[in-house]
N, C-alpha and C positions, 0 to 999 in steps of 0.2 A: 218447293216454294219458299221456305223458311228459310233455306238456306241461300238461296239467288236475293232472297229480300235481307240477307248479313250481311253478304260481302261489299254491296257499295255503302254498307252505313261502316264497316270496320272499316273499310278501304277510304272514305271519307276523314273518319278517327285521328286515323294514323297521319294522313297528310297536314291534317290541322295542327296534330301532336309536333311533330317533325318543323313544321316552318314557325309554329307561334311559338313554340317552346322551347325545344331541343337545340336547333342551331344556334340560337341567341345566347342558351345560355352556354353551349361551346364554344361560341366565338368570346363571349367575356371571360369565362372560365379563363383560358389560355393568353387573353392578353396580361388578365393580373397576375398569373402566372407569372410570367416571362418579368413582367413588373417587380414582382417580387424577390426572381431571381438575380436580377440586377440588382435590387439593391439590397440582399442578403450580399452579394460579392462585393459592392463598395463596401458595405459596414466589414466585411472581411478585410480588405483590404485600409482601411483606414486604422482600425487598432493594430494590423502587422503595424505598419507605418509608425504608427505612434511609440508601440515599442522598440523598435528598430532604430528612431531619432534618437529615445532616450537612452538605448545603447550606445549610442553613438556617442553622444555625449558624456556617455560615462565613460568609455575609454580614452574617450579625450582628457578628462581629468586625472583618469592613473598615467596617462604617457604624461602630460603635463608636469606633472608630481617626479616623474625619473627625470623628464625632460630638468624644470629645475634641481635636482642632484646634482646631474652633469654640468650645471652650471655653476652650482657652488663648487664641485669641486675643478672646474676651470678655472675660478676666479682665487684658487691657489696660488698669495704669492711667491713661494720656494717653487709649486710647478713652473708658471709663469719663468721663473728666473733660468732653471734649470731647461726649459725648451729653446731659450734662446740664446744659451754657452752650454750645454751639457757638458765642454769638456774637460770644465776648469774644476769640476765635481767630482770629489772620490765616491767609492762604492759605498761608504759608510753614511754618505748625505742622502744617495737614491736610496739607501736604507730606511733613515729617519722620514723621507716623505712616504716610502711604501707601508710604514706602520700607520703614519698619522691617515693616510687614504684607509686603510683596513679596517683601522678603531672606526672608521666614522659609518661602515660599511655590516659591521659586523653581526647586528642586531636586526638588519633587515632580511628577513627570508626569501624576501624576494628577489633578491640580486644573488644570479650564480658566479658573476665571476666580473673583474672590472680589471683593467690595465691600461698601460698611457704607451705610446708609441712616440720615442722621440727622434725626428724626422733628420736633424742633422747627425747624429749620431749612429743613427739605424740600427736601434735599441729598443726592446719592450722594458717597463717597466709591470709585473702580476703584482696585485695581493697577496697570491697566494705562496707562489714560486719564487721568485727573486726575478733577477735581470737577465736578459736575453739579448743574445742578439737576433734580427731578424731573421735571417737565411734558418737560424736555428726554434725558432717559435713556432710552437703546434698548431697556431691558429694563423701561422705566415700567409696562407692563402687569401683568407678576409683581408688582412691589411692591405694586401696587395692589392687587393680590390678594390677597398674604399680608397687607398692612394691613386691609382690609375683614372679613377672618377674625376676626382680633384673636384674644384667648383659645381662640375656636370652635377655632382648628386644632389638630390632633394633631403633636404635636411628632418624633411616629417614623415620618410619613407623609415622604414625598419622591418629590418630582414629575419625572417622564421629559418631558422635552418637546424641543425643536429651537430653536435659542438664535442668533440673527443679530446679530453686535457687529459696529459699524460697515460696513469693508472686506473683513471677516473672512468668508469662507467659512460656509454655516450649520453648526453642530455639534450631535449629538445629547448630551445632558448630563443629568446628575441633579440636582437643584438641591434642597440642605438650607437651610433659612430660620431662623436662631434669634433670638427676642428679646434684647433688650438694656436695658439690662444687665440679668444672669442674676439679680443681687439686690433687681432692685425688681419692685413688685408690678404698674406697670404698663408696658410695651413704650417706651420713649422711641427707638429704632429696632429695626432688623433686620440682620443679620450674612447674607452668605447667598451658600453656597459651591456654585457648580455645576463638578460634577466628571463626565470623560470617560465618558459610559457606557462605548464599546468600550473603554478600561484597566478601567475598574470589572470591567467580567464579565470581562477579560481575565486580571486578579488574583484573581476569585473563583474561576473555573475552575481556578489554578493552586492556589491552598491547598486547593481544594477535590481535585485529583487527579483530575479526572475530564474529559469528553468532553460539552459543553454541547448537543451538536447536538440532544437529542432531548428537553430541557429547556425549558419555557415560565415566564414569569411573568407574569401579571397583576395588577390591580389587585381585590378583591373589592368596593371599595364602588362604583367605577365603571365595572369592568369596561376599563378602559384596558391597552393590553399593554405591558408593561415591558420584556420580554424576548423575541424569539423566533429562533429559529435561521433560518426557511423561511417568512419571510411569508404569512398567510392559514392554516395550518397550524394554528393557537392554536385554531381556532374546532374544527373538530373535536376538539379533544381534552379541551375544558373545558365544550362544551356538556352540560348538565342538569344542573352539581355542584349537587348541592343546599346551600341555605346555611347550612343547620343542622348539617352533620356537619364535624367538623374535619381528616377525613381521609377518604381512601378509595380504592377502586377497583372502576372499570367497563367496559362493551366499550360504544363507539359506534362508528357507521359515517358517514364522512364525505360529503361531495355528490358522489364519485366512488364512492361503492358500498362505500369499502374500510373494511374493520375497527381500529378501534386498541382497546389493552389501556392504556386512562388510569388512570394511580395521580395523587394530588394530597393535599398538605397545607396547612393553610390558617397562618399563620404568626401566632407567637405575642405578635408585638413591635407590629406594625403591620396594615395591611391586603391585604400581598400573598399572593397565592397560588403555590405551586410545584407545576407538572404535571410529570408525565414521561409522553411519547408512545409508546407502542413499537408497533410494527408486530405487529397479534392473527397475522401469520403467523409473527412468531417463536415463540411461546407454539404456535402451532398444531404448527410442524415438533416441536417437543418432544412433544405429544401426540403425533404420528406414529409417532415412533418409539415412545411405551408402546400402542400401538393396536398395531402388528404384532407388538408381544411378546406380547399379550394372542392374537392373532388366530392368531400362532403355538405358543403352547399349547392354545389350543382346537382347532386344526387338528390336531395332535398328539394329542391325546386323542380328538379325533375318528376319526382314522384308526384308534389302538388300537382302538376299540370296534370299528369297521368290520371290522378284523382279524380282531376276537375272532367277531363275526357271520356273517364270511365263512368262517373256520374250520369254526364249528359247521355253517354251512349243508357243508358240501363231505364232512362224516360222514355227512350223509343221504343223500349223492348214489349214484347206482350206478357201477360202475366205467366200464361201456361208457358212461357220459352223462359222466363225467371227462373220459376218452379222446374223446370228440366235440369238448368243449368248448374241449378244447386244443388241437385243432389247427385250429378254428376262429379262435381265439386270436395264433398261430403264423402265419396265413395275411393275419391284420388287420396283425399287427404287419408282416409284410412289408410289405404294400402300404402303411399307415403310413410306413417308413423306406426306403423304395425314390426317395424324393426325398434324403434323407440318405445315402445309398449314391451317389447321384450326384455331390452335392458334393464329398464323400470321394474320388471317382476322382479328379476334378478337381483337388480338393488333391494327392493324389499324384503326379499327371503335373508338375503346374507345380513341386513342389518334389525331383521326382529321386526319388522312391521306388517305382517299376517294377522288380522283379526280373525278373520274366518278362512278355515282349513278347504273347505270344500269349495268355497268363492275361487281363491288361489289355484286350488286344481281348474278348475273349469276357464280360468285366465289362462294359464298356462297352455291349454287345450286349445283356445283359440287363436294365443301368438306362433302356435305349433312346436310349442315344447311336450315331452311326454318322456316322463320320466317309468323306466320300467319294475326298478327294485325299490326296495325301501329303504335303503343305507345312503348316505351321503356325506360326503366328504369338502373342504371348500380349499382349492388351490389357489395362490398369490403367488404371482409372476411381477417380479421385480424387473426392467430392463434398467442395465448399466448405462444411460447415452453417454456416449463421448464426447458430446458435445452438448451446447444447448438443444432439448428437446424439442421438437414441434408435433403439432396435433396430426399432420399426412404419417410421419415416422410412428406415432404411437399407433395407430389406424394398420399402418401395416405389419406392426410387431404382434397385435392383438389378431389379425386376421390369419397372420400365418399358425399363430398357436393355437386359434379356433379349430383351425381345420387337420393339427395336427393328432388332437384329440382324441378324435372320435375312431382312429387308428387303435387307441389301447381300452379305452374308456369311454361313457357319452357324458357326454358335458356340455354345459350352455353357460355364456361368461360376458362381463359388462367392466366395461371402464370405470376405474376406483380413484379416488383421488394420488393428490403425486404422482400423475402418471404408471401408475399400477395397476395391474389386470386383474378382474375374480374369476374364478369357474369352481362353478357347483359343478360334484363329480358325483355319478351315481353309479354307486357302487353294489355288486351283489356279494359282499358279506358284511358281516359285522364287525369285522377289526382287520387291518392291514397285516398278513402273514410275510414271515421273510422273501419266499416266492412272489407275494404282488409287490414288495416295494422294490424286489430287484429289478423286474419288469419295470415298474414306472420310473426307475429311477434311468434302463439303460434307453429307454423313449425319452425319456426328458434331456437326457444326455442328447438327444439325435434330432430334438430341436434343437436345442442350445447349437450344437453346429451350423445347424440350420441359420439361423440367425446370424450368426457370424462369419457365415460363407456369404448369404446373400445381401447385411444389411453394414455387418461390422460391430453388429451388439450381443454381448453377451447378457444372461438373465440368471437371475437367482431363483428356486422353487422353494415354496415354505407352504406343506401341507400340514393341515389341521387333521384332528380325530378322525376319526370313522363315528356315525350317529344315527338315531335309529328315528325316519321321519324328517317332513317339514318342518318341526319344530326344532330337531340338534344343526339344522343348516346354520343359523345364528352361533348356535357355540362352536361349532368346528370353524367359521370364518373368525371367533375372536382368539382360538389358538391358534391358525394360521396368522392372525396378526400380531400375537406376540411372539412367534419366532422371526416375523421381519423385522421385531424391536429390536433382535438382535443380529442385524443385517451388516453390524460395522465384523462382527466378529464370526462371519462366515465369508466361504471363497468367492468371488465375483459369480465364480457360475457352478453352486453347489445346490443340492437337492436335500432338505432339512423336514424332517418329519418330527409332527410334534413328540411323537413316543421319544426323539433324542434327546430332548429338552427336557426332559421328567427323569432322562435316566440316572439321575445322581447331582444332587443339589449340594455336595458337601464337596468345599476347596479352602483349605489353608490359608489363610492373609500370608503373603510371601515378606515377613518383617526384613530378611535378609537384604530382600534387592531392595527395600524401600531404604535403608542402612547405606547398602552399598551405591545406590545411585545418587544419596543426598550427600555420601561422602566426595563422589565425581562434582557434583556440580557444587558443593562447596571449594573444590581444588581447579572449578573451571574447565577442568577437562570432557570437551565436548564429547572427543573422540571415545573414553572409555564411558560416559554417559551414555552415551547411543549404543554402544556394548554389549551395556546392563540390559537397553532396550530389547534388541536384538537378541540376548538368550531369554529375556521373558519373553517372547514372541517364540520363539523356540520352543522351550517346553510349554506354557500353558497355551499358544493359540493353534499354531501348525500342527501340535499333537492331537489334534482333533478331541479336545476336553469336551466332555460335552454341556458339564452345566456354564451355557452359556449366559444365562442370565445374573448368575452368580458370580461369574467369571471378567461381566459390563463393570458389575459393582463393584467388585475388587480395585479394575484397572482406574476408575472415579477415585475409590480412597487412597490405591496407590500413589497418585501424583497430587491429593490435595493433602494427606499428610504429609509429602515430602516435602512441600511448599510450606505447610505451616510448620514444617524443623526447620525452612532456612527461615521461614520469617522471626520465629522466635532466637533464631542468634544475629537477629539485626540486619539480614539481607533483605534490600531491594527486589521482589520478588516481580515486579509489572513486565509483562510484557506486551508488545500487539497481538495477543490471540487467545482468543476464548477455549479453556477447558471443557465446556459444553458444547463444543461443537462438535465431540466426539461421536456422539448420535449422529451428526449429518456424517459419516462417512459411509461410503455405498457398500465397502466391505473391507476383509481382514487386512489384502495389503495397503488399500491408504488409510486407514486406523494407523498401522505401521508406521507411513509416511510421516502422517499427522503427528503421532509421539514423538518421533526422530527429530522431525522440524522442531516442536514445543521446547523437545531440553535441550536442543541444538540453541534456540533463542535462551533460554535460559542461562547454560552455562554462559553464551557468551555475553550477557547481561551482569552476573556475578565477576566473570573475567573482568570489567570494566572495573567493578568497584573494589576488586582486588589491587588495584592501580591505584599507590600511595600517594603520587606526584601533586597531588590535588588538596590532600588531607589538611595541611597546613592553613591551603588558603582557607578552608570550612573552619577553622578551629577557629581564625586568627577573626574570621567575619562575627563568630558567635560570642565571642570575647568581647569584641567592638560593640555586638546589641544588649549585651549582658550587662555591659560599664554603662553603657548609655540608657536603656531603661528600666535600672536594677531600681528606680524609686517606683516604677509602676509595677502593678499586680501581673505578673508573666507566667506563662508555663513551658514545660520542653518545645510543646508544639509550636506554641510563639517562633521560637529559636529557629527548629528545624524550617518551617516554615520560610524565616528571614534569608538562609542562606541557603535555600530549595534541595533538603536533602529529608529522609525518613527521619524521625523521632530515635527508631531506635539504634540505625547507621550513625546517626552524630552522637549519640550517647555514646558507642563504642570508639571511635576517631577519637572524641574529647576525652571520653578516662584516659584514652592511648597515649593523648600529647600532654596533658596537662596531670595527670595522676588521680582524677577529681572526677566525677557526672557533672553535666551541665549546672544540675539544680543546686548541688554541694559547693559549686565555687559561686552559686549567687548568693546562695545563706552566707557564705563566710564575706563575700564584698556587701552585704548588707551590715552585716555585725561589724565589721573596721571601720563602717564609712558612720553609725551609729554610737560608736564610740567617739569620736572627732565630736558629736553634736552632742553627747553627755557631757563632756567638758564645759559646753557653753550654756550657763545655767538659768537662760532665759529661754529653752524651751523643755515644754512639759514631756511625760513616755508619751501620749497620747500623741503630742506633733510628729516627736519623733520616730513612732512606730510609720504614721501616713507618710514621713520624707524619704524613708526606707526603704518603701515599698510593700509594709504589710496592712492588711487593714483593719486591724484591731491592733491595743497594745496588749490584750492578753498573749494573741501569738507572737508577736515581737518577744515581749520576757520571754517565751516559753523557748524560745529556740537561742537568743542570749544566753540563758543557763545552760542552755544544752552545750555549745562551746565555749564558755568562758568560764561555767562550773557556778557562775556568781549572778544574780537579777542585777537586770541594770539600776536598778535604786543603788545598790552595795556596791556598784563598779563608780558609782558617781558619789557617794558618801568617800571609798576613799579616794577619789582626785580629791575633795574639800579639804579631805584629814590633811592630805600630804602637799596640798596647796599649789600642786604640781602635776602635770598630766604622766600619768602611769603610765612607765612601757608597756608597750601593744604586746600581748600573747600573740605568737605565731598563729597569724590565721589562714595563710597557704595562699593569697591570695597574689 
């Protein structure tokens, strides 16, 4: 009867739930949805655009800038003269124009090569080579081209092509063709500058402010590529532009399956095209996120109504079918959280929080743990992922080692933070004999397979003591966690027992290699840097040392004292990567990695400032702020600062170039430039010490005696005596 009097009131429930709720908010759901997605892909599609105009724009201004070149150097009147008689010209005169074109060419990087073609003579003129004739010119093929064009060619067209002069290495270049000369009606040669494509995009990129990588250019009338970041790459993102529209954006999917989000403008000056490629998973992760906001108000509103349904239903109910219901309820959730209640024990035990010993047994009795010996042990199961981990992968790395367990040992085990596993191991003796560790080490080996056969993850084991009771559970899990401390410097998939970490705490500081590697990366050399690394890893890690904790701390002072030897002889020591991130390594060989990288950056970091070419300008900057605010109170830092280098890098550059420290040639232009104003005996020491730059005049004398031998009182008595300004002492300045 209870039951025929449920089902039309759930049956009711549910239909009410269904039309007044659910579908409305699925039908709204999905139209702002689709809302959304629209116009996340216009806002996509409008900043491509706006970068892609302003590209555009900006290579219009660097063609502009060659474009005018080519015009000053057409509006050459000896060219000029020579295109329209070449023949009246010796060699000696196309000599003197091919210098004055060179010098004028010669400072720009950007231009790889420029020559004149003159059309009645059928003659090159190079920069670089001399005179030609054409049948004999290595670049004969171009001209011929742009002569055959004649008129036909588009003057704002310019050809990408691969350019082989003579002995010369082949270069990729742009090559602009202008007629000549610019005031007659018909072409009597061609001017014709091929410029570096890699500086051309090199320079665009930079006025442009932006990150070229995902940037294409094409040609529209030939479809030739001008530009591309990632070879082969072009084709997916510019296939179907239609020809007719001057802009735009679309989704194609390339021969690999994958999605791009192509925007493209089609350019207004010439016939190139500019794409921008983006990957449709960027644009997607954006939708994700308005897809679970949308999914999470609808879920939301969905539960209200649920609420409100469930409510009402629970007014009809009778009390004794309440009362049924909930302790049916009551009894589900148990058996629900009665895996959770286990974990929870386990947590407790491994972190010390048992108040009552006999409460805990009787807990444990009722989650259906039952432990049979008194000894216990606590294992930490490290998995290596290869990727970023997620909670189903860790679920199934912990379930397989669950069950692989109870094979050697019983054990009961819970999820640890960092995705780390515990198991209390109950053990029947009191200390691990050579015979059990061989055993558990050749089982943990046959997980570890295991693992790796079926998932692709290797794991590291780190058992703690052996301990007598529920009470040593706590101390065997924190010697199992200190041998995971030292997880950088065990094998990815090695079996560490605490007794190996205890077995000998005494190792050497290796003063040698710390010697020998800060003599590498003073000499820049990476190669024998990573070396040094490589045989320290050799003898003290692979050799299976075992004080390993001892061994963390060594490798720490190893590389901060070698850094504070370069820093105290003046080297730049920064680089992108934290020293401390050695503890995040999951084991010995990326430790390894990580060292090799670090003095890998290093040495090539010292390489740099071993590069003198520089030095000058920093001397000649600091000299400049030294004259100019030697009357105000300054220090090295000041300086270094001004010409953005270390305090103690310019202190050695400036002894280098000038024979002096920075600070030593400001006391001496203070004292020359204080001497000029002793002379003039309407100011007092006290003005004189503040125009100087010190601020007192006690320190003023005090440092005038120190180079002149004499107080500036006696250096100004005798100019009086001698009524005449005394030669200057050598003051090096």
């Amino acid at each position: 009867m209870a039951q025929s009097n449920r089902k039309p009131f759930l049956y009711k429930m549910f239909v009410s739930y269904l039309i007044t709720v659910f579908i409305p908010v699925a039908v709204i759901s999905v139209m702002y949805y689709y809302h959304l997605s629209k116009e996340k892909k216009e806002e996509f599609e409008k900043y491509a655009l706006t970068d892609l105009q302003y590209l555009m724009s900006q290579t219009r201004m660097v063609v502009d800038n060659i474009d005018n070149l080519a015009v000053q150097f057409s509006m050459n009147p000896n060219l000029n003269e020579k295109l329209m008689n070449p023949f009246v010209y010796d060699i000696y005169d196309f000599q003197q124009l091919k210098e004055t074109i060179r010098n004028q060419i010669s400072t720009n990087r950007l231009i790889y090569s420029l020559y004149v073609f003159f059309k009645l003579n059928d003659k090159v003129l190079t920069t670089g080579e001399g005179f030609y004739r054409r049948a004999e010119f290595y670049d004969k093929a171009f001209i011929d081209g742009i002569a055959s064009r004649g008129p036909a060619a588009n003057p704002n067209d310019y050809e990408v092509r691969r350019l082989h002069r003579n002995m010369d290495p082949e270069v990729d270049v742009i090559s602009f063709a202008k007629p000549l000369p610019l005031t007659s009606k018909d072409a009597l040669g061609y001017l014709v500058v091929n410029v570096k494509k890699d500086v051309f995009f090199e320079i665009l990129g930079k006025m442009a402010g932006a990150d070229l990588s995902n940037v294409y250019i094409v040609r529209g009338d030939t479809g030739e590529t001008v530009y591309e970041s990632q070879p082969g790459a072009i084709r997916a993102s510019i296939g179907g532009i239609p020809a007719s529209s001057a802009s735009g954006s679309r989704v194609v999917t390339d021969e690999r399956g994958e999605q791009h989000l192509v925007t493209y403008v089609k350019s207004r000056f010439n016939s190139w095209i500019y794409v921008m490629d983006a990957p449709y998973s960027a644009y997607q992760q954006g939708m994700d996120v308005k897809k679970w906001e949308v999914l999470r108000i609808a879920l939301l509103v969905t539960i209200l109504g649920l609420i409100a349904s469930y409510m009402l239903s629970l007014r009809m109910y009778r009390p004794w079918k309440r009362i049924v219901r909930e302790n049916e309820q009551i009894k589900l959730a148990m058996e629900q959280n009665k895996p959770i209640v286990k974990h929870r024990l386990i947590y407790m035990l491994l972190n010390d929080h048992v108040v009552d010993t006999e409460l805990i047994r009787t807990q444990l009795l009722q989650a259906g743990l039952y432990f049979a010996y008194e000894y216990f042990a606590v294992l930490i199961v490290v998995p290596n992922y290869q990727e970023e981990k997620d909670s189903q992968l860790s679920l199934m790395v912990f379930s397989i080692v669950e069950n692989a367990l109870p094979e050697l040992v019983w054990a009961a085990g819970t999820m640890l933070e960092h995705g780390q596993l515990g198991f209390i191991l109950n053990i029947g003796r009191a200390d691990f004999d050579q015979d059990l560790k061989t055993k558990m080490t050749e089982h943990f080996n046959g997980i570890n397979a295991m693992l790796q056969t079926e998932l692709g993850i290797s794991v590291q084991f780190a058992v703690g003591g052996c301990h007598f009771h529920y009470a040593g559970i706590s101390q065997s899990y924190l010697e199992a966690k200190r041998v995971i401390a030292c997880k950088a410097l065990i094998n990815k998939n090695d079996i560490v027992f605490m007794q190996e970490m205890e077995a000998d705490t005494r190792l050497e500081y290796p003063l040698h290699i710390q010697k020998e590697l800060a003599g590498h990366l003073i000499a820049a050399n990476a190669e024998l840097a990573e070396s040094t690394v490589d045989a320290f890893f050799k003898q003290y890690i692979y050799s299976r040392y075992d004080s390993r904790e001892r061994l963390l701390e060594t490798i720490l002072m190893l590389l901060s004292n070698t850094i504070h030897e370069l820093y105290q002889q003046g080297y730049d020591t920064t680089i992108g990567m934290n020293l401390l991130d050695i503890s995040k390594c999951p084991n010995n060989e990326e430790l390894h990695r990580f060292i090799s990288r670090y003095v890998h950056m290093l040495a090539t970091r010292l390489g740099d400032q071993l590069d003198k070419t520089g030095d000058n300008v920093y001397v000649a900057k600091a000299v400049e702020y030294i004259e100019s605010h030697f009357h105000s109170v300054i220090s090295i830092a000041d300086i270094a600062d001004y010409v953005g280098l270390s305090s103690s890098y310019l202190s050695r550059i400036f002894k280098m170039e000038t024979g002096k420290p920075p600070l030593e040639y400001l006391t001496r232009l203070r004292i020359a430039r204080s001497k000029e104003l002793l002379a003039v005996s309407r100011y007092s020491l006290q003005e004189i010490s503040g125009l100087v730059g010190y601020q007192d005049a006690h320190s003023f004398i005090r440092f005038f005696k120190k180079y002149e031998g004499i107080t500036p009182g006696e250096y100004r008595k005798k100019l009086l005596k001698n009524k005449s300004p005394l030669p200057d002492e050598q003051t090096g300045v």
